[in-house]
N, C-alpha and C positions, 0 to 999 in steps of 0.2 A: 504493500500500500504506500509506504513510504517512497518504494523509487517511483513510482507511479504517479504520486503526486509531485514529484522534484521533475519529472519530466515534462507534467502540466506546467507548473510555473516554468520551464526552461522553454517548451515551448510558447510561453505567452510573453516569454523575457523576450526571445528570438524575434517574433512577431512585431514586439516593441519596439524594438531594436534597429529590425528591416525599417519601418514608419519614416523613424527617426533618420532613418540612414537616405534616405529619399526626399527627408524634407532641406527647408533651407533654414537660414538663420532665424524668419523671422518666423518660425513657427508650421507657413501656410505652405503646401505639395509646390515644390519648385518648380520649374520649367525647367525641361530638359537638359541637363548639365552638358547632352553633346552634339546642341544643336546646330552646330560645325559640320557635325561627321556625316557622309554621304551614306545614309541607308543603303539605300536601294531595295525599299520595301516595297512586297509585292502588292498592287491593286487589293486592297482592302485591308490592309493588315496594320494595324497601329504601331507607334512608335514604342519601340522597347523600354522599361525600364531602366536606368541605366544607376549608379551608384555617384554619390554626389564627391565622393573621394575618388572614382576612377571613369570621368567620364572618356567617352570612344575617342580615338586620333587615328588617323590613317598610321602614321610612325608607330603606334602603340599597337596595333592589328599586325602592321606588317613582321614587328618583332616578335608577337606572341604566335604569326605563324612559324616563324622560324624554331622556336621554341619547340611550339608543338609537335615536329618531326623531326626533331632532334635527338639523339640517342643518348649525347655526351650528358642531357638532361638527367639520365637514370644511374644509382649508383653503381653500377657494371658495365655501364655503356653500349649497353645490349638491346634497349627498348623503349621507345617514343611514345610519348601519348597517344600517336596514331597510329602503335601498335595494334590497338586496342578498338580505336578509331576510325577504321578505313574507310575513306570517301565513298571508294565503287560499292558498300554496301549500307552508306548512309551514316558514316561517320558507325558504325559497327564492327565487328570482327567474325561473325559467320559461328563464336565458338556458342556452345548451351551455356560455360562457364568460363569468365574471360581468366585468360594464364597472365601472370605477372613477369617480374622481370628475371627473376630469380628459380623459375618454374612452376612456383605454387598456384595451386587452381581458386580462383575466388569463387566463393560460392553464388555468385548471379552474372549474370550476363551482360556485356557492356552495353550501354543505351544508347540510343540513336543522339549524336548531338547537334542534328538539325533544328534551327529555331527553338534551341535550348534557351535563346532569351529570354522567352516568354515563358520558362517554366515556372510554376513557383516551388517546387521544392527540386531537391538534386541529384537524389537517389534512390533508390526503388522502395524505401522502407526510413526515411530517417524524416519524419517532420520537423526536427531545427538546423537540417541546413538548408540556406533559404537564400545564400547567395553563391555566386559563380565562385567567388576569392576566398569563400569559406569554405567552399566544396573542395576546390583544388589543393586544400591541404591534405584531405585523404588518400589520392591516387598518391601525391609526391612523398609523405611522410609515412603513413602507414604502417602497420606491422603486421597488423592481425586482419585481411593476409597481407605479402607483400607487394606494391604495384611496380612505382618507379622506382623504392628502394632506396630512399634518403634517408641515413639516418646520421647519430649526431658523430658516428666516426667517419664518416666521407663527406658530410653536410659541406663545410668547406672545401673540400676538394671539388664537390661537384660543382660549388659558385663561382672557383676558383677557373675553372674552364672555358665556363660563359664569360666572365670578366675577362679573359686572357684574350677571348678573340677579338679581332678588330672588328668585323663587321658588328658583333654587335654593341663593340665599344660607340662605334659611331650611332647606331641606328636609335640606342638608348639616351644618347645625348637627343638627339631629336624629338624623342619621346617624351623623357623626363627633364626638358633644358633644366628646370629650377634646383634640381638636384648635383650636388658637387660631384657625388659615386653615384650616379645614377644605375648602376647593375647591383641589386640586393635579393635577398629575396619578397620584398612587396612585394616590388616592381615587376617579377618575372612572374609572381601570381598575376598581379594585372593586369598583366601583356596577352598569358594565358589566357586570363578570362574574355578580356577584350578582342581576344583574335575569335571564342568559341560564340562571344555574342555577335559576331560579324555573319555568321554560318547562317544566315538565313535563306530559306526560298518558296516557294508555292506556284509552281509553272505544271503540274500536273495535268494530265486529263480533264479532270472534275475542275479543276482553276480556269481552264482555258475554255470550258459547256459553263461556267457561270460566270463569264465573260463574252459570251457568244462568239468564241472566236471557233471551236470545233462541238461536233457531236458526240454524247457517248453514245457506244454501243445498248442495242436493248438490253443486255442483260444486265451491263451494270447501272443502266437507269432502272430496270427493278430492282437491282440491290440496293443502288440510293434511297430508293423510298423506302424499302423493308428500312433499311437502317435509318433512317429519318423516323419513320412511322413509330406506330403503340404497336404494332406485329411485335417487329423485331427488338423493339426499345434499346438498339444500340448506343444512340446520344444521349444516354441518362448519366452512362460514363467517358463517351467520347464526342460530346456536344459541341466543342467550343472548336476555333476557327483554329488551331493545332489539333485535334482532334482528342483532346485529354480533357479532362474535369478539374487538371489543375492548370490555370494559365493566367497570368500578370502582364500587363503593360501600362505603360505612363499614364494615368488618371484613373485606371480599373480599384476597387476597394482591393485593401490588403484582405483575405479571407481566409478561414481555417483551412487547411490541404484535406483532401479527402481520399482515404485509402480504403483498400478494398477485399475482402476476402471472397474468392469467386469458387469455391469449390474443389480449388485443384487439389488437397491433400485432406483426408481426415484418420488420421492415423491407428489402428484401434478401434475406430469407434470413437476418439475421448475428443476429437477437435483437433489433434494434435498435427503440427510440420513436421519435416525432417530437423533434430535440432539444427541451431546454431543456423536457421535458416527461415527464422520463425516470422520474418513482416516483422511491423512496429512492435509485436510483443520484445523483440530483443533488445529495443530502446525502450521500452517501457516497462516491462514485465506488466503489464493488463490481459489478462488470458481472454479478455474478449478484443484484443489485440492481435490476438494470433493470426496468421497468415492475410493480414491485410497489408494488401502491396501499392502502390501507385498504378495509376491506370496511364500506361506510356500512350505517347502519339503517337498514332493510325497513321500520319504521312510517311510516305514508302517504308510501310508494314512490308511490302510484298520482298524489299530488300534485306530486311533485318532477321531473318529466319535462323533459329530456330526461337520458339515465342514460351512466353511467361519467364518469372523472373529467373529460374532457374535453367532454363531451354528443355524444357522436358518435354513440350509438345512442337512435333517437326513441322508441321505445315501447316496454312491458311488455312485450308479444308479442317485440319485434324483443330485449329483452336474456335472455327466457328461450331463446330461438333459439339466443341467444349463447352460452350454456353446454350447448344437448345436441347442438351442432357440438364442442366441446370447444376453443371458438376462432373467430378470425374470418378468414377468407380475401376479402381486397382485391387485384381481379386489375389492376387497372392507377391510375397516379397515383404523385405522390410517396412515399407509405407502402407501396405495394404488397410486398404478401408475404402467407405463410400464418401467419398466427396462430395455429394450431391446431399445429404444426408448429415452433415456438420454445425455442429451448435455455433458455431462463430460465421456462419457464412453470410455474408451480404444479401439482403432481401430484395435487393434489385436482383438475386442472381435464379433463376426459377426455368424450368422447363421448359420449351419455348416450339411452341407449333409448326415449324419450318421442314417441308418437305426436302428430297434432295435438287432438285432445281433452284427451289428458292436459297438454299444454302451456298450453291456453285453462284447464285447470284449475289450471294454480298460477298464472294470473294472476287467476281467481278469488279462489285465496285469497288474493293480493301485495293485490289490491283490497280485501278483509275487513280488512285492515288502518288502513285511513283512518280515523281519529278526527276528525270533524269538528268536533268541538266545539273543540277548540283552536286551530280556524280562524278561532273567531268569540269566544272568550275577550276580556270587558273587559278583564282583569288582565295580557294582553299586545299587546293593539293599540293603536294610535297615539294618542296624547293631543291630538297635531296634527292627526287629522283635521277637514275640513271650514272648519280654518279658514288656511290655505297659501292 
């Protein structure tokens, strides 16, 4: 009960916190601290939130791309952010569980960080992190497991690399002119963040049919509507113009994140995840916590396979299966239980009428969703390639 309620108040501190971190001096929601910096936001899509301590710069993107496909970043030299991160599958990695730098498997799956700006929270299960430069201390410092593998006996060495080189001794003055050392590690979280809040786009199928610029196909205009509709009620969780139930931009209210327990595990019979794997219960310890995960963005779903937080389920087909079972039933092995059938399970999540046409139809429309262009974007692919 006790961590329970320190994670209440930590989460309401966080919350607090974000507010404050957004406003300005005099109290009242600032104007966008980076109203300089060229979006390039798609037709319809609001101005990102941005932090009042690190607003955007082209210099600042251009370094924290560099950053991000950097190897010399990780304490073995072995593995980049966009390890983890690969553009041609939507800034993903293709694995059920992403491998660190050091070999270790983490137990979830790395996230799409397309139009990560608009997320509000960071990671598939943590409600207070709530910012990009908060978040980026997990992947870089971490232990439990290990990502990029900094820790306080290479921590220097590894600043010590970045600092050494010229380009980015140059690229950081430009970035940080006010700064005497401008290469620390703020700065390199900010550069990061700033390069991941650049990652935007919406050129899909379904973008350019509500643009009138092309047709969809009929069958994923019937999957639109199943998923639109009270049939399929898929926008209960993936409603919003990112296609997630959690999304933030410049003037939107700050509001509680909402996570989800959708049936994929009931272990026993008792509720139970695999441990150490358990959703917000493991930042909370709330056993009605258990296996509630974040509802990720639907945009190029069709790229990011294998699906749920752990990649247990293989394909588009196999995860809309998963929701009009209203759960997943695993008849023998260690997990074995009904998922459909779980005391913690989300009441949105329920049995769901959908013949197999209609099902092949919303993975139509999950497919209209793929914006390929962001797959092959200069402005966020590897600087290093070609030449490793």
């Amino acid at each position: 009960m006790r961590r329970a309620t320190a994670l209440a108040l930590l989460v309401w501190a966080s919350a607090s916190a974000l507010a404050l971190y957004y406003m300005s001096d005099t109290g009242q929601a600032s104007k966008d601290p980076s109203a300089g910096y060229a979006w390039h936001l798609p037709q319809g899509f609001p101005t990102p939130r941005t932090p009042k301590g690190n607003p955007m710069s082209k210099a600042k993107v251009h370094a924290g791309r560099r950053l991000f496909y950097d190897v010399r970043l990780s304490g073995n030299q072995t593995q980049s952010c966009g390890s983890c991160h690969q553009q041609a599958k939507a800034f993903t990695d293709g694995r059920a569980q992403a491998v660190g730098s050091t070999g270790q498997t983490h137990p979830r799956g790395a996230q799409s960080l397309v139009n990560v700006a608009y997320a509000s929270t960071l990671t598939w299960a943590n409600p207070a992190l709530l910012t990009l430069e908060k978040q980026m201390e997990v992947p870089l410092f971490g232990t439990q497991p290990v990502e990029i593998g900094i820790n306080d006996a290479n921590r220097q060495t590894v600043l010590r690399r970045i600092q050494r080189d010229p380009w980015y001794a140059k690229q950081f003055r430009r970035a940080f002119p006010k700064l005497r050392a401008p290469i620390n590690w703020t700065t390199i979280i900010r550069s990061l963040a700033a390069f991941q809040r650049s990652i935007i786009s919406a050129d899909s199928p379904y973008d350019r049919y509500l643009q009138g610029k092309t047709k969809l196909a009929a069958a994923a205009r019937r999957g639109m509507n199943l998923f639109m509709g009270e049939k399929a009620e898929c926008h209960h969780c993936h409603g919003t113009f990112i296609f997630s139930d959690q999304a933030t931009y410049l003037g939107s209210a700050l509001e509680k994140p909402l996570f989800h327990n959708t049936g994929l595990y009931n272990v026993g019979g008792t509720g139970a995840f695999p441990t150490g794997n358990q959703g917000v219960f493991d930042v909370t310890g709330r056993k009605t916590d258990t296996g509630r995960f974040k509802a990720p963005t639907l945009r190029n779903v069709a790229l990011t396979a294998p699906y749920m937080h752990d990649g247990s389920i293989p394909t588009l087909a196999a995860a809309v299966a998963h929701y009009v079972e209203g759960g997943r039933l695993i008849t023998d092995g260690p997990f074995a239980g009904d998922g459909r059938k779980s005391p913690y399970k989300d009441p949105l999540i329920a049995a769901i009428d959908l013949d197999k046409r209609e099902q092949a139809d919303i993975v139509a429309f999950l497919e209209a969703l793929t914006d390929r262009s962001v797959t092959k974007d200069e402005r966020f692919s590897d600087p290093f390639a070609g030449r490793r």
